[in-house]
PDBQT receptor file of N, H, CA, C and O in Angstrom, charges set to zero:
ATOM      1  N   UNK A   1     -10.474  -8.553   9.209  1.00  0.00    +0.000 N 
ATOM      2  CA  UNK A   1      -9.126  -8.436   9.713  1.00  0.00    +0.000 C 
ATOM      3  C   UNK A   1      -8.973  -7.084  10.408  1.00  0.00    +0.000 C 
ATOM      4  O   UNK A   1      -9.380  -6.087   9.812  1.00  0.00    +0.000 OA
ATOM      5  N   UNK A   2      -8.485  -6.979  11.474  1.00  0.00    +0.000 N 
ATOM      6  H   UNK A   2      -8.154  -7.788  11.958  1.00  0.00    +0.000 HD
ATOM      7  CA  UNK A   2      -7.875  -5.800  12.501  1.00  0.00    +0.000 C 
ATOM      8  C   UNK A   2      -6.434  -4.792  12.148  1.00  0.00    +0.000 C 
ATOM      9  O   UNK A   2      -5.484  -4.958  12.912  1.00  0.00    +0.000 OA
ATOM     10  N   UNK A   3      -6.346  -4.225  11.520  1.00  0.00    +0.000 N 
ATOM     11  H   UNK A   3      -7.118  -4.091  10.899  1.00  0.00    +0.000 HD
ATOM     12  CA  UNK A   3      -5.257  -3.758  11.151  1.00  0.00    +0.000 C 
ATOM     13  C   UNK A   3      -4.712  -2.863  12.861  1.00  0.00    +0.000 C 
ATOM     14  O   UNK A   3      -5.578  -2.235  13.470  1.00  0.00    +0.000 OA
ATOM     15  N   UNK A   4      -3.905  -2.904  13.175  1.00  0.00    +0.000 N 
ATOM     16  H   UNK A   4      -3.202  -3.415  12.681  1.00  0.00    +0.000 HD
ATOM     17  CA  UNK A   4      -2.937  -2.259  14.201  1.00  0.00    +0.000 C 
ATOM     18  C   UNK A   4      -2.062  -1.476  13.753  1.00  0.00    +0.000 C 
ATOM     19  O   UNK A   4      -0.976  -1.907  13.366  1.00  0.00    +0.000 OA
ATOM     20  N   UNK A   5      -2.414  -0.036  13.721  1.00  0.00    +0.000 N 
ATOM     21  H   UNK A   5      -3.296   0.315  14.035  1.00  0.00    +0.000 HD
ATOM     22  CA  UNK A   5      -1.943   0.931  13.014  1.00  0.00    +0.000 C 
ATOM     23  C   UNK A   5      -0.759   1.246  14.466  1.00  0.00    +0.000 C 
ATOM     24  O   UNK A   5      -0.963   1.528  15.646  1.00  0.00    +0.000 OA
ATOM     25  N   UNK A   6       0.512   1.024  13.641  1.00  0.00    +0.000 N 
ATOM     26  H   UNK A   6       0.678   0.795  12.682  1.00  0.00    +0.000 HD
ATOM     27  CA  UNK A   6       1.276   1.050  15.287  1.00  0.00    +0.000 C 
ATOM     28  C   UNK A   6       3.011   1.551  14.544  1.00  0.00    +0.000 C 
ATOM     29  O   UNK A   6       4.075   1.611  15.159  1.00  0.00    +0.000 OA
ATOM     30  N   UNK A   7       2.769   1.831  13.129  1.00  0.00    +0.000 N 
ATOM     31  H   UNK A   7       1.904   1.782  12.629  1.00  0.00    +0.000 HD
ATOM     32  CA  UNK A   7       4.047   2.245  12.299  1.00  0.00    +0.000 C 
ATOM     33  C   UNK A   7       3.836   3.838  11.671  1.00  0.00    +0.000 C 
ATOM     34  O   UNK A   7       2.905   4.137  10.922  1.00  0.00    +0.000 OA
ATOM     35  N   UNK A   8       4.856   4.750  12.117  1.00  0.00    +0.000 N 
ATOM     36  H   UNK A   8       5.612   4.507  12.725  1.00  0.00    +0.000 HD
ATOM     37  CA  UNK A   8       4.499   5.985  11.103  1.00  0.00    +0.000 C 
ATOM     38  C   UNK A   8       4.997   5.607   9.943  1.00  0.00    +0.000 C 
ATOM     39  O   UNK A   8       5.807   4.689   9.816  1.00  0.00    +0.000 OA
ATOM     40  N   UNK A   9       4.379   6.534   8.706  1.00  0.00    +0.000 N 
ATOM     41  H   UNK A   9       3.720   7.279   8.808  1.00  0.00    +0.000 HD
ATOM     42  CA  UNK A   9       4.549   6.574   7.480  1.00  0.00    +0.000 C 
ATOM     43  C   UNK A   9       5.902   6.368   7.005  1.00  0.00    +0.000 C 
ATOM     44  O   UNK A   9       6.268   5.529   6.181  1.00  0.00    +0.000 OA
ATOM     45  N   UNK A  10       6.690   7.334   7.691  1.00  0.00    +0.000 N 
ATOM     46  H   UNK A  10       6.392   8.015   8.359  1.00  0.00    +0.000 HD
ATOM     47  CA  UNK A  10       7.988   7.459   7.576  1.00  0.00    +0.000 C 
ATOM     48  C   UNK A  10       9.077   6.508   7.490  1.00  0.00    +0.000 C 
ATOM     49  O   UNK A  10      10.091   6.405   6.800  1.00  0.00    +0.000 OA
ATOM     50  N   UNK A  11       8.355   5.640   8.712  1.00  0.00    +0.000 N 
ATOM     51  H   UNK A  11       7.531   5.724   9.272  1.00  0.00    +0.000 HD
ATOM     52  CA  UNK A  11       9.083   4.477   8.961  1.00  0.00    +0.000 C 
ATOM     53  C   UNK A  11       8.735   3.398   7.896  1.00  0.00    +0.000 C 
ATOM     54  O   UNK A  11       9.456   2.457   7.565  1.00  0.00    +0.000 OA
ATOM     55  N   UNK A  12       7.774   3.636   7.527  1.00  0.00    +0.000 N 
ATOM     56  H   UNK A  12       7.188   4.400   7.796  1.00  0.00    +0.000 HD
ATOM     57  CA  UNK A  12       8.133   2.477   6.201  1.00  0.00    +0.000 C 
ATOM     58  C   UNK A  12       8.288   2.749   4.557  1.00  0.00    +0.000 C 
ATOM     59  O   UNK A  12       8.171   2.109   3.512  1.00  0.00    +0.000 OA
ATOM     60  N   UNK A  13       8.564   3.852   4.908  1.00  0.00    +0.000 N 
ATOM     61  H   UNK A  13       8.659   4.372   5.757  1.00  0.00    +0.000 HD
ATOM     62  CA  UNK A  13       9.145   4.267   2.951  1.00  0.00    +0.000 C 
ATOM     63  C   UNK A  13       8.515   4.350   2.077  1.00  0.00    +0.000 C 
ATOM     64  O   UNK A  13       7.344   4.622   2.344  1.00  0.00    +0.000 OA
ATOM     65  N   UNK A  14       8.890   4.164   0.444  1.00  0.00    +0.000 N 
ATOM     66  H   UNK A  14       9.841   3.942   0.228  1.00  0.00    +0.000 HD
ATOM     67  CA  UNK A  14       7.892   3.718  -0.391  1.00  0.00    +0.000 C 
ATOM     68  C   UNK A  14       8.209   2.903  -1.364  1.00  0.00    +0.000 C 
ATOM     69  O   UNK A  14       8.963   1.980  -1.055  1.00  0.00    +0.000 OA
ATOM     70  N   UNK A  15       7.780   2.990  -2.678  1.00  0.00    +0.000 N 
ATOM     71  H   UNK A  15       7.168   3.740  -2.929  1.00  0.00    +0.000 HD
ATOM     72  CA  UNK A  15       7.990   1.884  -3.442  1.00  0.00    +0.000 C 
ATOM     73  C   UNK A  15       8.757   2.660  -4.506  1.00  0.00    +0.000 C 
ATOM     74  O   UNK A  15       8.336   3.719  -4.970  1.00  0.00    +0.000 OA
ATOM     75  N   UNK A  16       9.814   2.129  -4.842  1.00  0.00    +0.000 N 
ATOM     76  H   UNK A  16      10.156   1.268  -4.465  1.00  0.00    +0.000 HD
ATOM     77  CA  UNK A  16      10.967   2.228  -5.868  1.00  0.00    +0.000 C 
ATOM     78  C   UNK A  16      10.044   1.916  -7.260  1.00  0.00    +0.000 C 
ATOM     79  O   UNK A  16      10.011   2.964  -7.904  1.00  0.00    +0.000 OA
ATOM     80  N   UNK A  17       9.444   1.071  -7.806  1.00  0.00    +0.000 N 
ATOM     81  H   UNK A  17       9.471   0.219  -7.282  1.00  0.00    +0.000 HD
ATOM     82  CA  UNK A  17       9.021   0.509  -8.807  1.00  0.00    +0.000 C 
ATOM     83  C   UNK A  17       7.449  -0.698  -8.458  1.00  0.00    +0.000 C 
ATOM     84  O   UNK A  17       7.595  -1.639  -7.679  1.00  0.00    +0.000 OA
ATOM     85  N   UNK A  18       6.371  -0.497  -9.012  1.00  0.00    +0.000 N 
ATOM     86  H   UNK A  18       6.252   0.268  -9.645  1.00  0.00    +0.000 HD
ATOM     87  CA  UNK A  18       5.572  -1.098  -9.037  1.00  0.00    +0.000 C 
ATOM     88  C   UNK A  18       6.132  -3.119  -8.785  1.00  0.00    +0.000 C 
ATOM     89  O   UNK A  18       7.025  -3.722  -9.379  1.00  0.00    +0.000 OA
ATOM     90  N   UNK A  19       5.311  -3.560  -7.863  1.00  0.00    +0.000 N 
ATOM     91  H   UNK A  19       4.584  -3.070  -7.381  1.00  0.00    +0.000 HD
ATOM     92  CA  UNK A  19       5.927  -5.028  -8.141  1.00  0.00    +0.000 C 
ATOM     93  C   UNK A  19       5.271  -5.802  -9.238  1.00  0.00    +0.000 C 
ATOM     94  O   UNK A  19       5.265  -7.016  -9.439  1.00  0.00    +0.000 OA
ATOM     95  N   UNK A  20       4.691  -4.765  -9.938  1.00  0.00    +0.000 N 
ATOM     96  H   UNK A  20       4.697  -3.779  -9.775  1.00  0.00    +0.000 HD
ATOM     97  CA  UNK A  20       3.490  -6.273 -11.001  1.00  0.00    +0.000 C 
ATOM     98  C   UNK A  20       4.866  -5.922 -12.693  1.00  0.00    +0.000 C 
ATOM     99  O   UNK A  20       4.742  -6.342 -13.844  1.00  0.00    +0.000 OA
ATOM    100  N   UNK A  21       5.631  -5.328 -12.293  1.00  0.00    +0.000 N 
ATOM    101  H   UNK A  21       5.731  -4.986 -11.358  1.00  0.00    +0.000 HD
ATOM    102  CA  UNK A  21       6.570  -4.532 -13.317  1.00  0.00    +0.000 C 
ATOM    103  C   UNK A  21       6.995  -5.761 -13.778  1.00  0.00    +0.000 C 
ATOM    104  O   UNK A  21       6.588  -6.105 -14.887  1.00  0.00    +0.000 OA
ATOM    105  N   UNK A  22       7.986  -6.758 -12.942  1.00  0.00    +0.000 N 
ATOM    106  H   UNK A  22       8.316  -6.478 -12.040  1.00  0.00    +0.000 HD
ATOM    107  CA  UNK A  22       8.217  -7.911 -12.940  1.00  0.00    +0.000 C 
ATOM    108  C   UNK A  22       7.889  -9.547 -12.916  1.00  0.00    +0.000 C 
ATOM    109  O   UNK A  22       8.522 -10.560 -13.211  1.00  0.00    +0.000 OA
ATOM    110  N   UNK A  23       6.294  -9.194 -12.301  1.00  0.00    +0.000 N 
ATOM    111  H   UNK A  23       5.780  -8.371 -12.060  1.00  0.00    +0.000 HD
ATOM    112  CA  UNK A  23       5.529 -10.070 -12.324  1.00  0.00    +0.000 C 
ATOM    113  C   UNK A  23       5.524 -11.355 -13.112  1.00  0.00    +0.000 C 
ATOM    114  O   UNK A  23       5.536 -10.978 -14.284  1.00  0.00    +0.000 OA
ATOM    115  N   UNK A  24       5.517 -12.178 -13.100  1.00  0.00    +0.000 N 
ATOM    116  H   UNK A  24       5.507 -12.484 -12.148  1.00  0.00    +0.000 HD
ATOM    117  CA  UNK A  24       5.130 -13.602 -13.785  1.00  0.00    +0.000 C 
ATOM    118  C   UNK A  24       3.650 -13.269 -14.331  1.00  0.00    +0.000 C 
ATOM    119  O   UNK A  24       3.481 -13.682 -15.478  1.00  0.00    +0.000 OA
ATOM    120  N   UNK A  25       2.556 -12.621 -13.769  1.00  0.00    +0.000 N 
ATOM    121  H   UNK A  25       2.693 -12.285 -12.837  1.00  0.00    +0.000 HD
ATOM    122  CA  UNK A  25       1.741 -12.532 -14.084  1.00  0.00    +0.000 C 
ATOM    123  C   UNK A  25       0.851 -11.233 -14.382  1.00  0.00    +0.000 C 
ATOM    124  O   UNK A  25      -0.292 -10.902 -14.067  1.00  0.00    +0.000 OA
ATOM    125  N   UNK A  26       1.880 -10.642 -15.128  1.00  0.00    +0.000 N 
ATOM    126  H   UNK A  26       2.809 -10.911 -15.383  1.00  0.00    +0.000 HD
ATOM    127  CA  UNK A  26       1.595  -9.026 -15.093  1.00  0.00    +0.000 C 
ATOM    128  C   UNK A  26       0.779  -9.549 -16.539  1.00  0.00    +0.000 C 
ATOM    129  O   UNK A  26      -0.241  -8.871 -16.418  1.00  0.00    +0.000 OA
ATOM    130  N   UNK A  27       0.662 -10.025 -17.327  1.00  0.00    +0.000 N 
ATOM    131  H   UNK A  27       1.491 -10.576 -17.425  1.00  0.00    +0.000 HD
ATOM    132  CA  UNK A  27      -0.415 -10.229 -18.366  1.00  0.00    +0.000 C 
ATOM    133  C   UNK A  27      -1.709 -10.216 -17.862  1.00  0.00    +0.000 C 
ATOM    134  O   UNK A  27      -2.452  -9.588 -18.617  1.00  0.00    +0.000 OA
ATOM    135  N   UNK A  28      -2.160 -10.574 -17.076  1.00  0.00    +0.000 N 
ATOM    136  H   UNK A  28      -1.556 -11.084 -16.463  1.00  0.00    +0.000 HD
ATOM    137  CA  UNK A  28      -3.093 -10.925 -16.594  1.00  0.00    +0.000 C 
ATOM    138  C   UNK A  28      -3.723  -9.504 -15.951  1.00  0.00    +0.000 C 
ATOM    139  O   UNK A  28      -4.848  -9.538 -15.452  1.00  0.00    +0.000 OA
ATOM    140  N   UNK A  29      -3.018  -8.364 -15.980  1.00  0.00    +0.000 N 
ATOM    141  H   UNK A  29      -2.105  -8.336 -16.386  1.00  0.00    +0.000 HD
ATOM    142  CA  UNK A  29      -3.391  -7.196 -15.241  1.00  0.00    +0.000 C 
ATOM    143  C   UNK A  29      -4.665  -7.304 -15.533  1.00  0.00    +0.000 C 
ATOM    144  O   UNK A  29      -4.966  -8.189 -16.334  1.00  0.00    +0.000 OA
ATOM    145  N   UNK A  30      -5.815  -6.384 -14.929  1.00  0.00    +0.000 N 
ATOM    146  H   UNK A  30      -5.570  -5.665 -14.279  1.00  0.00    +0.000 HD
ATOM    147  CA  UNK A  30      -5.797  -6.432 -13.908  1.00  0.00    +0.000 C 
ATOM    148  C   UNK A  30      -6.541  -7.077 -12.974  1.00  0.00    +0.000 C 
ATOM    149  O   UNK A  30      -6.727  -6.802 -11.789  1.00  0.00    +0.000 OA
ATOM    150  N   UNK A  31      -7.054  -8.211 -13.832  1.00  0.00    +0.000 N 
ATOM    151  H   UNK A  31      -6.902  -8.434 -14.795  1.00  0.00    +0.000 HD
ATOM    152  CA  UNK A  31      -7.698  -9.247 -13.153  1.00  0.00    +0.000 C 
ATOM    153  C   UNK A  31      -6.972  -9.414 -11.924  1.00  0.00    +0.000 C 
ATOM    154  O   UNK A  31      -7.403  -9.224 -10.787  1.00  0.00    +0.000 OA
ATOM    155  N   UNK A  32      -5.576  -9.869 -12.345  1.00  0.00    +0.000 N 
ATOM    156  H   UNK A  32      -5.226 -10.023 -13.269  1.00  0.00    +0.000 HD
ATOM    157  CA  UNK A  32      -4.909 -10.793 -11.226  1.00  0.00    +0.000 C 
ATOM    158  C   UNK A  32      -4.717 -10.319  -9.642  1.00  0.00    +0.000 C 
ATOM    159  O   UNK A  32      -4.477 -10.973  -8.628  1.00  0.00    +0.000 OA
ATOM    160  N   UNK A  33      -4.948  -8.752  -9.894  1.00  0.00    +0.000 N 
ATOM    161  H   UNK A  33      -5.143  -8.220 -10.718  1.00  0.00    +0.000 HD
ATOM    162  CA  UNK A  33      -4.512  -8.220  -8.294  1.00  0.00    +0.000 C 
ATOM    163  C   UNK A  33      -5.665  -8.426  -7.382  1.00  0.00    +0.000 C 
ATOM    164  O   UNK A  33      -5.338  -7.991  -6.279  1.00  0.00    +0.000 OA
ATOM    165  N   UNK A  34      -6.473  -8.744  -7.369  1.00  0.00    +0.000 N 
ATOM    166  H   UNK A  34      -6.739  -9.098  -8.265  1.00  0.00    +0.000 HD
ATOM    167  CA  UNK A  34      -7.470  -9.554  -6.988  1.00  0.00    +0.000 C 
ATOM    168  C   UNK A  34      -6.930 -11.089  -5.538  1.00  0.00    +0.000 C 
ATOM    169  O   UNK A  34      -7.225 -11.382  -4.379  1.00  0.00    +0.000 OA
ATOM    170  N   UNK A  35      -5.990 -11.624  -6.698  1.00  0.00    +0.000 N 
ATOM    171  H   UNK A  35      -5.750 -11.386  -7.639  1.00  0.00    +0.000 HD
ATOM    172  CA  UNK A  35      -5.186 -12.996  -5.831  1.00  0.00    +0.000 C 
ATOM    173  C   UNK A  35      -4.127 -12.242  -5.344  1.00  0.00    +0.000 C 
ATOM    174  O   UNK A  35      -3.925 -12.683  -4.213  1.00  0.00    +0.000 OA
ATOM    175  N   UNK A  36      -3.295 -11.294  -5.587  1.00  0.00    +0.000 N 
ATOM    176  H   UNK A  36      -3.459 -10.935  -6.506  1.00  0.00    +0.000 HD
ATOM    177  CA  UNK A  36      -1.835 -10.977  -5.605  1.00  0.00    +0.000 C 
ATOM    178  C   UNK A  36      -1.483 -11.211  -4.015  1.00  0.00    +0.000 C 
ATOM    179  O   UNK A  36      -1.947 -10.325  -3.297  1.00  0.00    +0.000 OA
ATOM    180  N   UNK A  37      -0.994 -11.898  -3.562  1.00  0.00    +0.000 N 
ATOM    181  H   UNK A  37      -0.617 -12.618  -4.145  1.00  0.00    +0.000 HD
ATOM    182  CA  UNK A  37      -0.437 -12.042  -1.973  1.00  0.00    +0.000 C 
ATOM    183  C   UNK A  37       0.473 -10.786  -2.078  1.00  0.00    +0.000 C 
ATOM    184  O   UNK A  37       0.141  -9.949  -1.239  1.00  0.00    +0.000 OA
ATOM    185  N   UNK A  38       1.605 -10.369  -2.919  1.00  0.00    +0.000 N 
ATOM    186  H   UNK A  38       1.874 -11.049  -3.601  1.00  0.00    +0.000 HD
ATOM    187  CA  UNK A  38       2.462  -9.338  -2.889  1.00  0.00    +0.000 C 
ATOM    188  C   UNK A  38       1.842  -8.467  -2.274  1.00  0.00    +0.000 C 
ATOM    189  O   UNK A  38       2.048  -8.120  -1.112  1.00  0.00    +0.000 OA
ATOM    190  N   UNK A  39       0.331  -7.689  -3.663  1.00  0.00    +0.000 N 
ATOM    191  H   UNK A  39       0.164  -7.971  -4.607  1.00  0.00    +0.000 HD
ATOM    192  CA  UNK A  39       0.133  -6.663  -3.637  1.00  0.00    +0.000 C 
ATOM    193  C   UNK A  39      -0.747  -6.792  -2.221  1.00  0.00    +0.000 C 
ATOM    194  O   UNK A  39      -0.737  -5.715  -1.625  1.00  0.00    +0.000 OA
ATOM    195  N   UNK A  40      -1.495  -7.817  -1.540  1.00  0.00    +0.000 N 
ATOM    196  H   UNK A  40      -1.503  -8.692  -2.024  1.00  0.00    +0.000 HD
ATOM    197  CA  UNK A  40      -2.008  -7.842  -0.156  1.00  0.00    +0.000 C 
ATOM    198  C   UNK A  40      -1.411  -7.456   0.574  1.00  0.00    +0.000 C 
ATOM    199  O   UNK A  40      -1.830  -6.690   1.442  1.00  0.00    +0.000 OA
ATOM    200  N   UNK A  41       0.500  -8.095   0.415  1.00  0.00    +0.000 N 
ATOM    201  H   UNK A  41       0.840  -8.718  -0.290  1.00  0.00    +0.000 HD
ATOM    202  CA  UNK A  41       0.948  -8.076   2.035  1.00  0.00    +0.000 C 
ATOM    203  C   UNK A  41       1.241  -6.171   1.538  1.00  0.00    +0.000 C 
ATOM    204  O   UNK A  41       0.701  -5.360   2.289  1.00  0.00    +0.000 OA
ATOM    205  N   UNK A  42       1.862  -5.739   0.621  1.00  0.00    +0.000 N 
ATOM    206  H   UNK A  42       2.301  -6.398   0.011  1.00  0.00    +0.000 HD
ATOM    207  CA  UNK A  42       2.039  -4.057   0.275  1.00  0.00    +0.000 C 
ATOM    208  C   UNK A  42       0.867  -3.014   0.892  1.00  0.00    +0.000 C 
ATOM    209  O   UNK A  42       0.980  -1.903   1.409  1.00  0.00    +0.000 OA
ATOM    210  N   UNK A  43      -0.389  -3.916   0.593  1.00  0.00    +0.000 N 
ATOM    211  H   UNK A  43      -0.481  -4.819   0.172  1.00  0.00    +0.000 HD
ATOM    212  CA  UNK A  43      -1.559  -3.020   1.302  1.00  0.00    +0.000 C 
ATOM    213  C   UNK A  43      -1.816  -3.260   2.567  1.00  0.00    +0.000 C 
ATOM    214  O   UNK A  43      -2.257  -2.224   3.065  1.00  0.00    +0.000 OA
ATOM    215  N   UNK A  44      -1.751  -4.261   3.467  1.00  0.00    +0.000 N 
ATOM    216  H   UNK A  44      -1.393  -5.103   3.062  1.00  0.00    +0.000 HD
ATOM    217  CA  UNK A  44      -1.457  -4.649   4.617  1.00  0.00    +0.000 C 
ATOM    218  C   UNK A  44      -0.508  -3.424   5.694  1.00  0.00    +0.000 C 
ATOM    219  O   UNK A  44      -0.745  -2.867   6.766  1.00  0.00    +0.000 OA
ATOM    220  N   UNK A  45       0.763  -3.417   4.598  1.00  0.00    +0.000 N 
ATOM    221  H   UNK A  45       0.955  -3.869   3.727  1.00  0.00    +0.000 HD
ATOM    222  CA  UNK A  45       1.531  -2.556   5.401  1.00  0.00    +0.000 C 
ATOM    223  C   UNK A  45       1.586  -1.243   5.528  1.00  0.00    +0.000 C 
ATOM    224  O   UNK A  45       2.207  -0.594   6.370  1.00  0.00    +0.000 OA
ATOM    225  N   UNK A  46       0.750  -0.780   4.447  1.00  0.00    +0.000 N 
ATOM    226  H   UNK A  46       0.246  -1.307   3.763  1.00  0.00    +0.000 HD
ATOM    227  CA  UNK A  46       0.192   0.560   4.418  1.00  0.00    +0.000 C 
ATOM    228  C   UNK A  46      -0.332   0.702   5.088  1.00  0.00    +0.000 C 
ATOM    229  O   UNK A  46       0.031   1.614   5.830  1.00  0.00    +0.000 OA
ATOM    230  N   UNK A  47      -1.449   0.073   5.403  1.00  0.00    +0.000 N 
ATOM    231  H   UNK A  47      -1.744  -0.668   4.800  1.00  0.00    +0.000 HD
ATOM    232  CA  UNK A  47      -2.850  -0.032   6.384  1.00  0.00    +0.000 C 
ATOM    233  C   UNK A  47      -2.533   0.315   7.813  1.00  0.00    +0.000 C 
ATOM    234  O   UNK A  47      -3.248   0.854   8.657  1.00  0.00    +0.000 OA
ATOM    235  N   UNK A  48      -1.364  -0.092   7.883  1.00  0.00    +0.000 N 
ATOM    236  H   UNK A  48      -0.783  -0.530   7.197  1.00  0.00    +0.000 HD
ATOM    237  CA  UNK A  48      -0.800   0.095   9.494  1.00  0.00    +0.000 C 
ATOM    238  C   UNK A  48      -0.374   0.946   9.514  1.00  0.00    +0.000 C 
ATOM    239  O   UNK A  48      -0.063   1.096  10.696  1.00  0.00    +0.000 OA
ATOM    240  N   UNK A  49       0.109   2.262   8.669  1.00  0.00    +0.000 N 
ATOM    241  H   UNK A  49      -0.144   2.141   7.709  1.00  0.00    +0.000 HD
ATOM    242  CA  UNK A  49       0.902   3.368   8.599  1.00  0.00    +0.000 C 
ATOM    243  C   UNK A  49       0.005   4.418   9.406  1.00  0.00    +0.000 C 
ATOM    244  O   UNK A  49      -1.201   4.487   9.165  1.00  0.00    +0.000 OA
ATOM    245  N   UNK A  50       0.546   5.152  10.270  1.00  0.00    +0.000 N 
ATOM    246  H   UNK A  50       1.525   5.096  10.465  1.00  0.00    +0.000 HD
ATOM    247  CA  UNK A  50      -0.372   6.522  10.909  1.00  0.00    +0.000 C 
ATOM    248  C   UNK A  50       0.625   7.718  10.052  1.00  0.00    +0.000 C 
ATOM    249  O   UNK A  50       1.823   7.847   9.800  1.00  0.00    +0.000 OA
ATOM    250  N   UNK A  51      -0.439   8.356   9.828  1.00  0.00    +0.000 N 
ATOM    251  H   UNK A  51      -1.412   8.252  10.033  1.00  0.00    +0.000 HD
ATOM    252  CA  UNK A  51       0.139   9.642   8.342  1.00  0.00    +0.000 C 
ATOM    253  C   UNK A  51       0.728  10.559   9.226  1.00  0.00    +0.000 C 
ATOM    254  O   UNK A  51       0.059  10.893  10.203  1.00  0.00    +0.000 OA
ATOM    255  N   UNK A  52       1.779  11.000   9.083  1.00  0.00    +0.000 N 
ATOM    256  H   UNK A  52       2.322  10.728   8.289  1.00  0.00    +0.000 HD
ATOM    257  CA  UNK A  52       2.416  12.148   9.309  1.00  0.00    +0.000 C 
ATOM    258  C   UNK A  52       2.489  13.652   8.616  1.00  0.00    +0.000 C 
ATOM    259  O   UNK A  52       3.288  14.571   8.795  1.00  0.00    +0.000 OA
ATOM    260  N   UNK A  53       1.437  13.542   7.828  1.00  0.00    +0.000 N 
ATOM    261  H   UNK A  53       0.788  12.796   7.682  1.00  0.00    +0.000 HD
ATOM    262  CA  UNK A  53       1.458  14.876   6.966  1.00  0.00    +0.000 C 
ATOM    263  C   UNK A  53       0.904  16.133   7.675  1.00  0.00    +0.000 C 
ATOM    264  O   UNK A  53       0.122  15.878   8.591  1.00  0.00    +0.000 OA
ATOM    265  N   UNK A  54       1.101  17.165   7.485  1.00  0.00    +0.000 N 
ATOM    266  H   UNK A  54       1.737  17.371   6.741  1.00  0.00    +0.000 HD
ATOM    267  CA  UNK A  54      -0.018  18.009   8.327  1.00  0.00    +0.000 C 
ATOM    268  C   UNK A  54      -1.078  18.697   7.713  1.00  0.00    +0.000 C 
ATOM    269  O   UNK A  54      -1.728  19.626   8.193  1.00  0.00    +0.000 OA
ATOM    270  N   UNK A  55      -1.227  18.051   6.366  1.00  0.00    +0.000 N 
ATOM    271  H   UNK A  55      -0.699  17.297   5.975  1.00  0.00    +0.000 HD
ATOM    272  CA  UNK A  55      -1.982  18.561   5.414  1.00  0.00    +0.000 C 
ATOM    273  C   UNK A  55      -3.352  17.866   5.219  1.00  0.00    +0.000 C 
ATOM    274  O   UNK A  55      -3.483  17.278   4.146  1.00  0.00    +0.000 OA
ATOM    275  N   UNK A  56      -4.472  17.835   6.148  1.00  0.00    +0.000 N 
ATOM    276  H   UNK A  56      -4.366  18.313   7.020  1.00  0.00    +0.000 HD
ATOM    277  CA  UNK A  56      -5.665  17.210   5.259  1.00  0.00    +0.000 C 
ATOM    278  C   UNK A  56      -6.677  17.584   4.987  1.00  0.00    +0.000 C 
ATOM    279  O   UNK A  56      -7.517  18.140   5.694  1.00  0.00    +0.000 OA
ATOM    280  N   UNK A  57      -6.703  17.255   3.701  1.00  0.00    +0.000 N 
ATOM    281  H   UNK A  57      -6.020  16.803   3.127  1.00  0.00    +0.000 HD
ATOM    282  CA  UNK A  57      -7.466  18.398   2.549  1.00  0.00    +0.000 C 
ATOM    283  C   UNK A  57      -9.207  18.053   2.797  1.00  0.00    +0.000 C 
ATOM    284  O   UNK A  57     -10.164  18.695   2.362  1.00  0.00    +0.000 OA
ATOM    285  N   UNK A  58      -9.205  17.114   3.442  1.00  0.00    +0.000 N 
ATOM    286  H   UNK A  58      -8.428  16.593   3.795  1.00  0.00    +0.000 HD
ATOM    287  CA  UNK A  58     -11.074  16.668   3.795  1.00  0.00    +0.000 C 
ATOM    288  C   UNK A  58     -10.944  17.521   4.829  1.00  0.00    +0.000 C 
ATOM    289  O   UNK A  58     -12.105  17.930   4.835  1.00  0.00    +0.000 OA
ATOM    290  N   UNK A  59     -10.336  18.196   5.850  1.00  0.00    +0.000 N 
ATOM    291  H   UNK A  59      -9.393  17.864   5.846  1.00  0.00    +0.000 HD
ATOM    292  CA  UNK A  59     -10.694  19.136   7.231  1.00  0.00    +0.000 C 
ATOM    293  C   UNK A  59     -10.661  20.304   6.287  1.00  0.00    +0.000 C 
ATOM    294  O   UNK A  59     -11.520  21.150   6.534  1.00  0.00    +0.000 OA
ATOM    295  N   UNK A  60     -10.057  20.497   5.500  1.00  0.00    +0.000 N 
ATOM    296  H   UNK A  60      -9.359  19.810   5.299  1.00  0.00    +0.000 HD
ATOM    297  CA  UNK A  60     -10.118  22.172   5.102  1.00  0.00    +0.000 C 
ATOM    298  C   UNK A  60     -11.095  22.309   4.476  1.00  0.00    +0.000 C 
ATOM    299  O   UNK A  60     -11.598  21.442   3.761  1.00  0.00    +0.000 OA
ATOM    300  N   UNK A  61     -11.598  23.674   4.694  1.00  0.00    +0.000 N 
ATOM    301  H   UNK A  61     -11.189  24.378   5.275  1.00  0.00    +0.000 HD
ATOM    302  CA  UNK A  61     -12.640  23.998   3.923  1.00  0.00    +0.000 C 
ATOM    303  C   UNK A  61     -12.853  24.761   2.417  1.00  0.00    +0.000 C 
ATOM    304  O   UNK A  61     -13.984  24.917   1.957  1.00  0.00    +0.000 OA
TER     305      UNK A  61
């Protein structure tokens, strides 16, 4: 899959509360995140995020 990094960070926020909190199938931790469509489409939308920080700690020496 091609991720199209085309959203800053900013623009998409973060997470208030874990979604497996509520889960139907939070027993199952952590096998289940494996299938989780949630936690896919959550990493999906990260994936597209371009970082706005000015801090990165792998360039510094």
């Amino acid at each position: 899959m091609i991720i199209i990094r085309d959203i800053f960070d900013f623009d998409i926020g973060h997470l208030a509360k874990s979604p497996c909190r509520e889960c139907q199938h939070r027993q199952n931790l952590p096998d289940c995140s494996e299938q989780c469509e949630m936690l896919d489409n959550i990493q999906t939308i990260l994936a597209r995020a371009i970082s706005c920080t000015g801090r990165h700690p792998f360039l510094e020496s």
